[in-house]
KEROMAR-354554 format. One line per 2 residues: number of its first residue (from 1); for each residue x, y, z of C-alpha. Coordinates in steps of 0.5 Angstrom, whole numbers, plus 500, padded with zeros to 3 digits. Layout:
N
NUM> X,Y,Z; ...
// end
This chain:
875
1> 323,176,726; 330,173,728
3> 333,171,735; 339,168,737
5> 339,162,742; 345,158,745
7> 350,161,738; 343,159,733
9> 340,164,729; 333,162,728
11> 328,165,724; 320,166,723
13> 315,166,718; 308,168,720
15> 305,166,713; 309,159,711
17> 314,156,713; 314,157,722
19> 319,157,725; 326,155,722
21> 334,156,723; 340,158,719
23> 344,152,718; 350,151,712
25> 348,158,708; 340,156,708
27> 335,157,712; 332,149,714
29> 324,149,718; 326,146,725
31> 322,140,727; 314,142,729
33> 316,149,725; 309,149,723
35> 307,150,730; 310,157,729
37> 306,159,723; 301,165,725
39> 303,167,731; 306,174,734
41> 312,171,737; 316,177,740
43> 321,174,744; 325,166,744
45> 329,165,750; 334,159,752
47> 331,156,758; 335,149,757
49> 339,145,753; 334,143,749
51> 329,148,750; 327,155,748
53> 321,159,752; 318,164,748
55> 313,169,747; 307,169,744
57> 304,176,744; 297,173,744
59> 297,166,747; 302,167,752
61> 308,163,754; 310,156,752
63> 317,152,752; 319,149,745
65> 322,143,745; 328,142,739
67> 329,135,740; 321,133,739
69> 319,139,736; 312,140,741
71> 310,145,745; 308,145,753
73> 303,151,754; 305,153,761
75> 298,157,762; 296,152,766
77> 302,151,770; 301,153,777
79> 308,157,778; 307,160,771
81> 299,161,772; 300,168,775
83> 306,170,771; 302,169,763
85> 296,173,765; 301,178,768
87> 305,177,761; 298,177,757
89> 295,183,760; 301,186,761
91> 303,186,753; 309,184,754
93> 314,186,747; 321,183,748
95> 325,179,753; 332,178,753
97> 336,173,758; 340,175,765
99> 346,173,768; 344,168,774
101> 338,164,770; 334,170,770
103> 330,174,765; 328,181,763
105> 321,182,760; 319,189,756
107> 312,191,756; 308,195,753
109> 303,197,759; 307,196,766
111> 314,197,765; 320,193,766
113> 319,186,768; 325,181,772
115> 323,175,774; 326,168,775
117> 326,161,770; 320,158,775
119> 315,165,773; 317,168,780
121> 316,175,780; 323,178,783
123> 322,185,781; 318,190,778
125> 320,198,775; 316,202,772
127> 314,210,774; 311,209,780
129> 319,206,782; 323,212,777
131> 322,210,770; 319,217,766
133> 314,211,761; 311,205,762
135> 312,203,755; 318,200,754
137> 319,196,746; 327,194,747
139> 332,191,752; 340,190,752
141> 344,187,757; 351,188,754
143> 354,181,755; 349,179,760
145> 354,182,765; 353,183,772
147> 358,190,772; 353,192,766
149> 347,196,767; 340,194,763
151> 339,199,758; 331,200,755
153> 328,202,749; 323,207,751
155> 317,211,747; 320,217,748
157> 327,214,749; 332,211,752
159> 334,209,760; 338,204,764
161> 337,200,770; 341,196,775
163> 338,190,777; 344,187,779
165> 346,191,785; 347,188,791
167> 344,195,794; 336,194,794
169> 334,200,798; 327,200,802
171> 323,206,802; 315,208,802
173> 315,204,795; 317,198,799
175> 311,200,804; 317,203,810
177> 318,210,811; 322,213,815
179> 329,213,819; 330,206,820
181> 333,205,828; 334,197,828
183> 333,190,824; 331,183,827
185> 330,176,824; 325,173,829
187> 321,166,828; 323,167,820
189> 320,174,820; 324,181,819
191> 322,186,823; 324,193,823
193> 324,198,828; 323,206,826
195> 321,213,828; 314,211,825
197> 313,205,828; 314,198,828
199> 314,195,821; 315,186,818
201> 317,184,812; 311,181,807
203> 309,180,800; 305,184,796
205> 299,181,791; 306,179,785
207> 309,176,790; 314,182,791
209> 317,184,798; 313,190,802
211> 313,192,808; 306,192,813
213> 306,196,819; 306,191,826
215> 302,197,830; 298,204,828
217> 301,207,834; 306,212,830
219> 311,212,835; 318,210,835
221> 322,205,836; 329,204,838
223> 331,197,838; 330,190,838
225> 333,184,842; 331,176,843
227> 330,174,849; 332,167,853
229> 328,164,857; 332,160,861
231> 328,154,866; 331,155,873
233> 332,147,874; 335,145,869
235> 338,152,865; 337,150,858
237> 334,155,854; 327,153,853
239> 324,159,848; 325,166,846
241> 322,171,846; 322,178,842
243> 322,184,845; 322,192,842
245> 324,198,846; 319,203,844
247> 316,210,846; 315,209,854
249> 314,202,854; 316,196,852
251> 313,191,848; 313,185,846
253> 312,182,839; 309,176,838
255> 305,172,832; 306,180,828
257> 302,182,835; 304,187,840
259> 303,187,847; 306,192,852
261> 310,189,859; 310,195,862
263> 311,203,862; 315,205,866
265> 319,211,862; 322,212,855
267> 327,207,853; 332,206,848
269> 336,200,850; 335,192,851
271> 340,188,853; 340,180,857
273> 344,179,862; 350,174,860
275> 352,172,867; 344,172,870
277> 340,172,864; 333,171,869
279> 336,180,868; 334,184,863
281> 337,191,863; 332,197,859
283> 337,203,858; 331,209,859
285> 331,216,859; 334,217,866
287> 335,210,867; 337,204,868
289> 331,199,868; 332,192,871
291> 326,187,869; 325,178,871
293> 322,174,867; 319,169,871
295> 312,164,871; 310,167,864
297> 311,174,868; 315,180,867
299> 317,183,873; 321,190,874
301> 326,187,881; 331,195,880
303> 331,203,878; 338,206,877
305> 337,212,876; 341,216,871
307> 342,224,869; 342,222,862
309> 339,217,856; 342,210,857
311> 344,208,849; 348,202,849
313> 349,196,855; 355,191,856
315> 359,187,861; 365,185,861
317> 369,179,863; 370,181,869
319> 363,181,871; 362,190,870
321> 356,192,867; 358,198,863
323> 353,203,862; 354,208,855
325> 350,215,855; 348,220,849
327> 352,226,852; 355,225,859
329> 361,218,858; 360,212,861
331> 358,209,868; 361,203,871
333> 357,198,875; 362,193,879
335> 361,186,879; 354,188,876
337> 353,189,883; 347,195,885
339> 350,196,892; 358,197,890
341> 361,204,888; 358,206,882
343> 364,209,877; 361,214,872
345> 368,216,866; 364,224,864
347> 370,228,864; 373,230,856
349> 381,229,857; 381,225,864
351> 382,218,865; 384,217,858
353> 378,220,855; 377,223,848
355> 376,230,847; 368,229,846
357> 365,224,850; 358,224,846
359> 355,218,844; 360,213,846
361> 357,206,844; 360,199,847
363> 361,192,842; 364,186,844
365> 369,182,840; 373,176,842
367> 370,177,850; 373,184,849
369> 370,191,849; 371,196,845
371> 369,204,846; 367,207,839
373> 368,215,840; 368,220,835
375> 376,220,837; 376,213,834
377> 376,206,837; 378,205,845
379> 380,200,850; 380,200,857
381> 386,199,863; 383,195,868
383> 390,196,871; 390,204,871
385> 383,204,870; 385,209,863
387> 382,208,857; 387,208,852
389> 386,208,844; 385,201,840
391> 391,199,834; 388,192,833
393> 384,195,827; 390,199,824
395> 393,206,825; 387,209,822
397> 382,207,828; 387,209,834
399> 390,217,831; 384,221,833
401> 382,223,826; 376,218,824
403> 369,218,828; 366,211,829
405> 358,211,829; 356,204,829
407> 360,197,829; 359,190,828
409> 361,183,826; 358,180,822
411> 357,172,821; 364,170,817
413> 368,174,822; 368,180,819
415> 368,187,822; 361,193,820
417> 365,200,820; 361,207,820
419> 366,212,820; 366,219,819
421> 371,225,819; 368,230,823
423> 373,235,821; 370,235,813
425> 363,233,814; 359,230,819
427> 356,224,815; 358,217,815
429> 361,212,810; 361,204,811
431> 369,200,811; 369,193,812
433> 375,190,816; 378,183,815
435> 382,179,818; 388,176,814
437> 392,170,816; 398,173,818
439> 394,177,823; 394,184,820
441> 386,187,818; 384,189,811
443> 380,196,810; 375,194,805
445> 371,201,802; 371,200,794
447> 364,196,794; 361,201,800
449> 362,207,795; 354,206,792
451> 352,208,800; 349,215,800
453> 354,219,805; 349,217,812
455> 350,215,820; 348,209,820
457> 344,207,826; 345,199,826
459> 347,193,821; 344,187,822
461> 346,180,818; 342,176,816
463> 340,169,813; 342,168,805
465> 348,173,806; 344,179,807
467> 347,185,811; 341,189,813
469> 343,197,814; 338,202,818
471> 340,209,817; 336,216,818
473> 335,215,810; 331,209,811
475> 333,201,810; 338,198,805
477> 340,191,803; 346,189,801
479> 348,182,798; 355,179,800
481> 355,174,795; 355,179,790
483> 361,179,786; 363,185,781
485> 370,187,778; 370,194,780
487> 377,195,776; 374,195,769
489> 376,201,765; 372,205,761
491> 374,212,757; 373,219,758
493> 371,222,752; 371,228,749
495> 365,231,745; 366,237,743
497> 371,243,742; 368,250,740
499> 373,255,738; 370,262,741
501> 363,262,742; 359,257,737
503> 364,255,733; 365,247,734
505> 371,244,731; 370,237,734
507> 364,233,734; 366,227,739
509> 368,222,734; 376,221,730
511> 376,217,724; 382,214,720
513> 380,214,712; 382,207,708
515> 381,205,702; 376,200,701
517> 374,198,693; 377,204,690
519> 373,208,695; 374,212,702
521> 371,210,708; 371,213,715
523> 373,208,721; 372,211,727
525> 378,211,732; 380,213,739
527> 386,217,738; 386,223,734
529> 390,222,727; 395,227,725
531> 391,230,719; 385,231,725
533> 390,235,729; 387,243,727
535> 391,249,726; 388,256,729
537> 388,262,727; 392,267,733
539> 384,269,733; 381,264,736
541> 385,262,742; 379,261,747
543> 377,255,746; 372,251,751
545> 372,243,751; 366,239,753
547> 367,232,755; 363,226,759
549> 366,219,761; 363,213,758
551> 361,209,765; 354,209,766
553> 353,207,773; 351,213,777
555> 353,217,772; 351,224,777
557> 358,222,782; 363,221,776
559> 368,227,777; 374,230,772
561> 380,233,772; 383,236,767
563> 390,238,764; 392,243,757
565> 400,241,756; 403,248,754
567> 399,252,758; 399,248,766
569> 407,250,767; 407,246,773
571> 405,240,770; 398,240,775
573> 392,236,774; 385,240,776
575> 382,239,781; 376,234,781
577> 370,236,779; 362,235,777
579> 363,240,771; 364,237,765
581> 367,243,760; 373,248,761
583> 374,254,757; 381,257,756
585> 382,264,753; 387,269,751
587> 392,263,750; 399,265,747
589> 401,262,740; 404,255,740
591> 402,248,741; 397,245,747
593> 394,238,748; 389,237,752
595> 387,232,757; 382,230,761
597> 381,224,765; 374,222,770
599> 373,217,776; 368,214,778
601> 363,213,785; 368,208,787
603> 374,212,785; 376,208,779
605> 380,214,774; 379,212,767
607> 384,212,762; 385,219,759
609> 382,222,752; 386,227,749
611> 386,233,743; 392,237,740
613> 391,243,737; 397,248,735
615> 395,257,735; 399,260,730
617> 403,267,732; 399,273,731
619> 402,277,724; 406,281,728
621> 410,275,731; 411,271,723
623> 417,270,721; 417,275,715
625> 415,281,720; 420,279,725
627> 424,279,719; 422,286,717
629> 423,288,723; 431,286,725
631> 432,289,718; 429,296,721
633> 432,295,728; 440,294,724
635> 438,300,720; 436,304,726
637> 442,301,730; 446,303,725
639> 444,310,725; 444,311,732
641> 451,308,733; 453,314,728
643> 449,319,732; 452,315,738
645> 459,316,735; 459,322,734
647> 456,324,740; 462,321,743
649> 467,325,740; 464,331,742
651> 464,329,748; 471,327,749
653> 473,333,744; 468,337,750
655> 472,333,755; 480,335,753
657> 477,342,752; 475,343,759
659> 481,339,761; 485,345,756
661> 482,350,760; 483,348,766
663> 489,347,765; 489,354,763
665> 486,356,769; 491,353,773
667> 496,355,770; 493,362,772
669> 492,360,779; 500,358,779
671> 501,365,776; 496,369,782
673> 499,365,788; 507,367,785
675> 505,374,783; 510,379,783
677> 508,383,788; 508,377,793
679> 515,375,791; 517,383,792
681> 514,383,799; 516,377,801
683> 524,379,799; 522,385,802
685> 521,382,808; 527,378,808
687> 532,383,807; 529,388,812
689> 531,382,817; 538,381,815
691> 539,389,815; 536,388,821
693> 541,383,823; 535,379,825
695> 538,373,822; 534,367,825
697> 527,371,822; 531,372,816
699> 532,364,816; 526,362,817
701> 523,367,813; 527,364,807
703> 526,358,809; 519,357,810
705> 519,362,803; 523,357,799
707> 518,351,801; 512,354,799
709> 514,356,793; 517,348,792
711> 510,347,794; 506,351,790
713> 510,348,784; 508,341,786
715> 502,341,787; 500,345,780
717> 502,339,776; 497,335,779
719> 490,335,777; 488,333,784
721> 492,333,791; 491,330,797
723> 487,335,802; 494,333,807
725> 498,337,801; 493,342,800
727> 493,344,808; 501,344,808
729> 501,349,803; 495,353,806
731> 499,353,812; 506,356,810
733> 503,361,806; 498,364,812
735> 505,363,817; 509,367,812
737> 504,373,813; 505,372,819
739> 512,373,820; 511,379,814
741> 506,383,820; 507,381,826
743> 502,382,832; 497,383,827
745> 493,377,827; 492,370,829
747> 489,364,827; 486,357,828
749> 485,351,823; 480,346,825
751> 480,340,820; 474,335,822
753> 476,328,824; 472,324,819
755> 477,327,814; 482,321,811
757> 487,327,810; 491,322,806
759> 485,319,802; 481,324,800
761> 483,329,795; 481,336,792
763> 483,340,786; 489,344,788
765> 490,352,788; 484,353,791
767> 484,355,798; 489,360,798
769> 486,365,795; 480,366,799
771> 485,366,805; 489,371,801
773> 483,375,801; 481,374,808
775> 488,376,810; 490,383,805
777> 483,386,805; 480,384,811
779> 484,384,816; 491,388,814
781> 486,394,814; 484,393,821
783> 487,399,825; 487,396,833
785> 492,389,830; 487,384,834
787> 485,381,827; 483,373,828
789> 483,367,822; 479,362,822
791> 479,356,818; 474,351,819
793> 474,344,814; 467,339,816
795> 465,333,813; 459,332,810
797> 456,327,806; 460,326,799
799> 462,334,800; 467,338,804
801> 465,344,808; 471,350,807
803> 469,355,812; 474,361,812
805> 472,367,816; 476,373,819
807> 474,378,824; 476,384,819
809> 473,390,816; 469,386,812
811> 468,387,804; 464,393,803
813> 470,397,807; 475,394,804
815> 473,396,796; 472,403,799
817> 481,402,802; 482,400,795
819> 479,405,791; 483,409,794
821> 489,405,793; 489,406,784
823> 495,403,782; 497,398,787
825> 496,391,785; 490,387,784
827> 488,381,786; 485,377,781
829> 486,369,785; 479,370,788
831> 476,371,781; 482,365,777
833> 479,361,783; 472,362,780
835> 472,360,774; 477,353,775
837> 471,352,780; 466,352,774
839> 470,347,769; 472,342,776
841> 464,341,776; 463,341,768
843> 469,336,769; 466,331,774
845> 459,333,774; 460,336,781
847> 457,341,785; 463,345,787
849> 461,353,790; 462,359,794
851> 458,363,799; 461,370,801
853> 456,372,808; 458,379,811
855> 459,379,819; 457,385,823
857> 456,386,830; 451,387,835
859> 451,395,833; 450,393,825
861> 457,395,825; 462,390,819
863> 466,386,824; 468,380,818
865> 467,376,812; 466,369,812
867> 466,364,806; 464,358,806
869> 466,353,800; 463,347,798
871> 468,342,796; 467,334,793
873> 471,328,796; 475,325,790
875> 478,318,791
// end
C-alpha cells in the first residue's frame, strides 16, 4: 500500500522490504523500515513534523519516528489507551487527516470515528446517528477543508458527512428531548430547562457529550436565573445560587440536586432586582411573585395578582418595574413601588401600541428597554407615555413588517435576532446584528441559513464562543469561531436530456476530441462543442431536461430556476423550485438554448449550465416546399387576376350599360313630363286667359309655364340634383294645374326639418309622375271640387320617405273613367319612373320602392290614394 505524508509517498512491502519511500525515481527502505515487515498497516498519518501515526489492523497504533527510525507503541499511553482498544475491537480500516489537528477514522464494526491527536474522542457516527451501515472502508475530504463535506466509502455505497459544522444539534441521541425552553451555565455545568424536565450536560463511557436528566418528575421547566446573594453589611456579593421556574414550584438547583423553595403557583419567569437585589421577582400564571432571601431562607414578603401569565420582568432606569404578559400587553409598576398606580398598556392602537399586543418580551440594552412585538422593536416616551417604533437596528425592525420572537446580546456585543414574517409564515429565522464603527448595524443571516424555520425559545452564550439556541425542535450549538467561505462557487449541471419519452440525446457529460499519438481521445469539458450541438427533427420537439447542482451540503434545500432562450419571450427566468426536470412540448421550429442555474440553502446562485439545440421546420416549412408553393400561389394569382380582370370588364361594360339605359329611361321620363297633351293643355289654357282678356293669369301662367320647362331641362342633364331642385320643380308643375282648374283642388308640401335640402340629392324626374297621377286621375274626377294634395317628404336614417296622398276617386274608379275615355292620352311617366327605379338600385346598390295604398272611408267607400315612395340620401 502506498500513503502520502507531508508531500512524501511511501510504500509498503509486507514480505521483504517494510516500509520505503519514493525518492529520486526509486524506491529507498527508510530507516527502521524492517520494523514494517508482516504488518497490516492500513493507514499512516502525519502527527508531527517527524512524525507519522499509523495504523496496524492487528497491533493497534504506534508513532514512527523518521528521523530514529523507532516505534512508540501507544497501547499503554494513557490518553491513547481506550482509543486503541476502540481501534482494535472496532477494526479500524482507513484513516485520513482533518483540518484543526483532527482525524477521521473508517471502521469496519462501528461507523465513522473523529477524534483529536491526543486519542480523545470527539464525535462518533453510525446508524444509530444517520448513517445506513456500519461498515465503512474509505474516506475522502477534498482538501481537508472546512467548506467540504467528508465523503465514506460504504459496503453498500456512498455517503457524506459534515463534521465541520458549526451547528451540532442536540436530541434524544445526545439524551435530551423535547422543546427545549432555556440554557445556563452554573459552577461549570450546563443545564438546560425543557417541557420534560430539567437536563445537565455530561459524558458518556467514550467521553462523548450526553445529556442526564436532574429530576424524574416529567414536568416543565421555563426558565433559569443566577441569583446573588448579597451580605446586608457590607453589600458584596457573597454566593450564587441557581434557581429554575418550574411547574407550581420553584426549585433551586445545587450540586445537580433539586430542592423546591416553594409552591405557590405555576411560574414562568425569574428576575433579581437590580435596584434591591434582597428581591426576587417570580412572573406566575396570575401573578407576580415576590421572594427575599435572607438567613439561609427564602421568604415570599408580596403577591400582585394579575389576570394573565407574566413572561418576561425588567426595570428601567427610572426605577419602574415592567411587567410583560402572553396575551393582555404590559403592566407598569411606578418606582417599583406596590402602593403606586399600577399602569396596565392592553389596548391594540393605543398609546402607540401595535395592532397585536400578544407576547410582547422586554430586553435591555445599553440601560434602555426595548419591547420586542410582532410589529417589530418598540421603545417608550416617558414624556408622552407613547410607545414609539425603534430604528436604532435599521429600518427593517421599525416598519411593522418583521415579527421579534426572542432577542439577545451576546458577549462580543453582538445582537441574537428571532424574526419571522407572520404574513408568510409563522416560523422563525435567526439574524445577527453588529455595530459598525460608524454607528450603523449590520444584518448577518447567510451563516444562520442551516437553522430549521423554528421560534426560538432563548439564545444563551456560552464559554469557548458557543451560542446555545433553545427552540420547540430541541437544542442547537452554534460556534462563533467558525470560519467558512460561504461565496464558493459551484455549477448547476445538466445530466440528461430525453427527446419525446425515452429517447435521451445527452448523458450529463461534453467532450472535445484531440489527438494524442495519432489516436482520438475524449476530454471532458463544461461547455458544449459546436459538434455536440444536436439538430432535431420538427418531430421531436418535446424535450425534457434533467439537471442537478454540484453542492453537496443539504442538497434537499437546493432550489433551480430555468430559463429556454427562443421560447421564454419575455427573457424571465422560472421560479424557484425543488424540481429538478422541466419538460418543453410542441416547440415551434428554430434554435433554443436552455439554461438552468441553482441556489444553495444560503441563497448562493451558481453559475449556469446551458444546452443549444436547433428543431428543423417540419417539410411544409422547407425551403423547397415553400418553394413549390410561391410558384402554384404566382400560377393561381395569375389566373385569378385574369378572371379578376374580366370579371372587371363586365362589371364596368355592365356599368356603362346601365348608365346607357338610364340615360334612356331619362330621356323618357323628359319626354313623359314634356308630352304633348301637356304642352297642348297648358297653350290652351294661356290662350283661354288672353281671349278672356285676363292678362295677369295669361302672364303668370306663362311665366310659371316657361320656368318649368327651363327646369325640366335643367334637371334632366344631371344624373342627380338636389332635393331643393327637385321640389322647385314639383312645385311649379302642381301650381300650373292649379291655375289650369281653379277651385278644384289644394295642396300642402311638408318637407321634415332634419333634411339639407341643398346637401342631399335624388335622381331627378321622379316625383312628378306620381303627383301627375294623384292630380288627373284622382282628384280631376272628383265631382264635388274639394279635392286635397298632400306631399309629405321625412327622413329616415340613410333613406327618404316620399308620401303623395290625395283625397280622390281612388284607382280602382279612375281605371273605370279611363276605360271609357279610349282614345285620349295615356300616361306612361308612372310606369317611365319605374323602370329608371329599378336601374337607379342596380347602379348604386340602393333600395329605392314605391308602395300604392287604397284610402277608403268610414262607409268602406274609396276616398284616395297614397303612395309612399322610399328614396336614398346621395351625397
Amino acid at each position: 500500500m502506498s500513503f502520502s505524508i507531508n508531500k512524501k509517498l511511501y510504500l509498503t512491502n509486507y514480505y521483504e522490504t517494510g516500509l520505503n519511500i519514493y525518492d529520486n525515481d526509486s524506491l529507498k527502505q527508510v530507516k527502521g523500515g524492517y520494523n514494517f515487515i508482516e504488518r497490516d498497516i492500513f493507514f499512516m498519518l502525519p502527527y508531527s513534523d517527524n512524525q507519522i501515526l499509523v495504523g496496524d489492523v492487528e497491533n493497534g497504533l504506534f508513532i514512527y519516528d523518521t528521523t530514529k527510525g523507532n516505534f512508540i507503541s501507544l497501547a499503554d499511553d494513557q490518553s491513547f489507551k481506550k482509543f486503541n482498544s476502540i481501534f482494535i475491537d472496532s477494526r479500524i480500516y482507513h484513516g485520513i487527516a482533518l483540518s484543526g489537528n483532527n482525524y477521521a477514522f473508517a471502521t469496519l464494526n462501528d461507523g465513522l470515528i473523529i477524534s483529536n491527536r491526543k486519542g480523545k474522542i470527539l464525535e462518533w457516527f453510525n446508524t444509530y446517528h444517520g448513517l445506513p451501515i456500519e461498515t465503512v472502508t474509505y474516506l475522502y475530504n477534498p482538501e481537508r477543508s472546512n467548506n467540504q463535506l467528508l465523503w465514506l466509502g460504504l459496503y453498500n455505497g456512498i455517503s457524506s458527512i459534515e463534521v465541520n459544522s458549526p451547528i451540532r444539534k442536540m436530541d434524544k441521541k445526545t439524551g435530551i428531548k423535547g422543546m427545549v425552553n432555556d440554557v445556563i451555565r452554573f459552577n461549570g455545568i450546563l443545564y438546560a430547562a425543557t417541557i420534560n424536565g430539567i437536563y445537565y450536560l455530561d459524558k458518556d463511557e467514550n467521553n462523548l457529550a450526553l445529556f442526564k436528566l436532574l429530576d424524574n418528575k416529567n414536568n416543565a421547566a421555563w426558565e433559569f436565573e443566577i441569583i446573588d446573594i448579597i451580605d446586608e453589611e457590607t453589600h458584596v456579593i457573597t454566593d450564587q445560587k441557581l434557581l429554575a421556574s418550574y411547574f407550581n414550584t420553584i426549585l433551586e438547583i445545587k450540586n445537580n440536586n433539586c430542592q423546591p423553595i416553594t409552591d405557590f403557583a405555576q411560574s414562568y419567569v425569574i428576575y433579581q432586582s437590580q435596584i434591591d437585589k434582597s428581591l426576587i421577582y417570580i412572573g406566575c400564571s396570575d401573578c407576580l411573585l415576590i421572594l427575599t432571601y435572607k438567613q439561609d431562607k427564602w421568604s415570599k414578603v408580596n403577591i400582585l395578582r394579575t389576570d394573565d401569565e407574566i413572561r418576561t420582568i425588567i426595570e428601567d432606569k427610572k426605577g419602574n418595574l415592567w411587567l410583560a404578559t402572553l396575551l393582555k400587553g404590559l403592566i407598569k409598576i411606578e418606582n417599583s413601588d406596590f402602593s403606586n398606580k399600577t399602569i396596565i398598556y392592553n389596548e391594540p392602537n393605543k398609546n402607540g401600541l401595535p395592532e397585536t399586543i400578544k407576547n410582547i418580551r422586554l430586553y435591555k440594552v445599553e440601560d434602555e428597554i426595548l419591547f420586542t412585538t410582532a410589529m417589530g422593536i418598540y421603545r417608550f416616551d416617558y414624556t408622552n407615555e407613547t410607545f414609539y417604533p425603534d430604528t436604532s437596528f435599521g429600518k427593517k425592525y421599525a416598519d411593522r413588517s418583521t415579527a421579534i420572537q426572542n432577542f439577545e446580546v451576546d458577549k462580543n456585543g453582538k445582537y441574537w435576532i428571532n424574526c419571522s414574517n407572520l404574513t408568510k409564515e409563522k416560523k422563525g429565522w435567526i439574524e445577527t446584528v453588529s455595530k459598525q464603527n460608524d454607528g450603523s448595524y449590520k444584518i448577518d443571516t447567510i451563516q444562520y441559513k442551516r437553522f430549521p424555520k423554528v421560534n426560538i425559545n432563548d439564545f444563551y452564550h456560552d464559554i469557548d464562543n458557543i451560542t446555545w439556541i433553545s427552540t420547540v425542535d430541541g437544542l442547537y450549538s452554534y460556534n462563533n469561531s467558525y470560519q467558512k467561505n460561504y461565496h464558493i462557487k459551484y455549477n448547476a449541471l445538466i445530466r440528461k436530456v430525453v427527446i419525446g419519452e425515452d429517447s435521451t440525446i445527452f448523458h450529463g457529460s461534453f467532450y472535445t476530441i484531440k489527438l494524442i499519438d495519432n489516436h482520438a481521445k475524449k476530454k471532458i469539458c463544461l461547455q458544449q462543442p459546436s459538434e455536440l450541438k444536436p439538430v432535431l427533427l420538427f418531430s421531436d420537439n418535446s424535450i425534457t431536461f434533467h439537471y442537478s447542482a454540484a453542492y453537496y451540503e443539504v442538497p434537499g434545500e437546493i432550489k433551480y430556476s430555468t430559463y429556454l432562450d427562443g421560447f421564454d419571450k419575455q427573457n424571465k427566468w422560472s421560479k424557484w423550485t425543488n424540481k429538478t426536470e422541466r419538460a418543453f412540448t410542441n416547440l415551434d421550429a428554430g434554435k433554443y438554448t436552455f439554461m438552468v442555474k441553482a441556489k444553495n440553502v444560503y441563497d448562493i446562485e451558481s453559475d449556469s449550465a446551458q444546452y443549444e439545440f436547433e428543431i428543423l421546420p417540419p417539410w411544409w416549412k422547407t425551403w423547397w416546399f415553400i418553394t413549390l408553393e410561391l410558384i402554384i400561389a404566382i400560377l393561381i394569382t395569375g389566373l385569378v387576376f385574369q378572371i379578376f380582370n374580366k370579371v372587371k370588364i363586365r362589371k364596368i361594360e355592365n356599368k356603362n350599360r346601365i348608365k346607357n339605359e338610364l340615360f334612356k329611361s331619362r330621356q323618357q321620363a323628359l319626354s313623359a313630363q314634356m308630352n304633348p297633351h301637356f304642352i297642348f293643355n297648358s297653350l290652351n289654357s294661356i290662350q283661354f286667359f288672353i281671349i278672356n282678356n285676363d292678362k295677369d293669369k295669361s302672364n303668370l301662367y306663362l311665366t310659371k309655364f316657361a320656368s318649368l320647362m327651363r327646369k325640366v331641362l335643367d334637371n334632366s342633364q344631371q344624373s342627380l340634383i338636389t332635393i331643393e331642385e327637385e321640389l322647385e320643380a314639383l312645385t311649379l308643375y302642381i301650381e300650373l294645374e292649379s291655375l289650369r282648374f281653379p277651385d278644384k283642388f289644394s295642396y300642402s308640401i311638408d318637407i321634415d326639418k332634419k333634411i339639407n335640402l341643398l346637401k342631399y340629392k335624388i335622381p331627378p324626374l321622379l316625383l312628378q309622375p306620381y303627383v301627375e297621377n294623384a292630380i288627373l286621375h284622382g282628384l280631376m274626377n272628383k265631382k264635388d271640387g274639394n279635392g286635397k294634395l298632400e306631399i309629405i317628404m321625412k327622413k329616415d336614417d340613410n333613406t327618404l320617405k316620399c308620401s303623395i296622398k290625395d283625397n280622390g276617386v281612388g284607382r280602382k274608379k279612375s281605371r273605370e273613367i279611363k276605360s271609357q275615355k279610349l282614345g285620349i292620352y295615356k300616361s306612361v311617366g308612372t310606369k317611365i319612373t319605374k323602370k329608371r327605379m329599378h336601374i337607379i338600385n342596380s347602379l348604386y346598390n340602393s333600395q329605392m320602392d314605391v308602395i300604392y295604398i287604397d284610402l277608403f272611408d268610414e262607409y268602406n267607400e274609396a276616398a284616395g290614394t297614397q303612395v309612399e315612395i322610399t328614396l336614398p340620401i346621395l351625397l
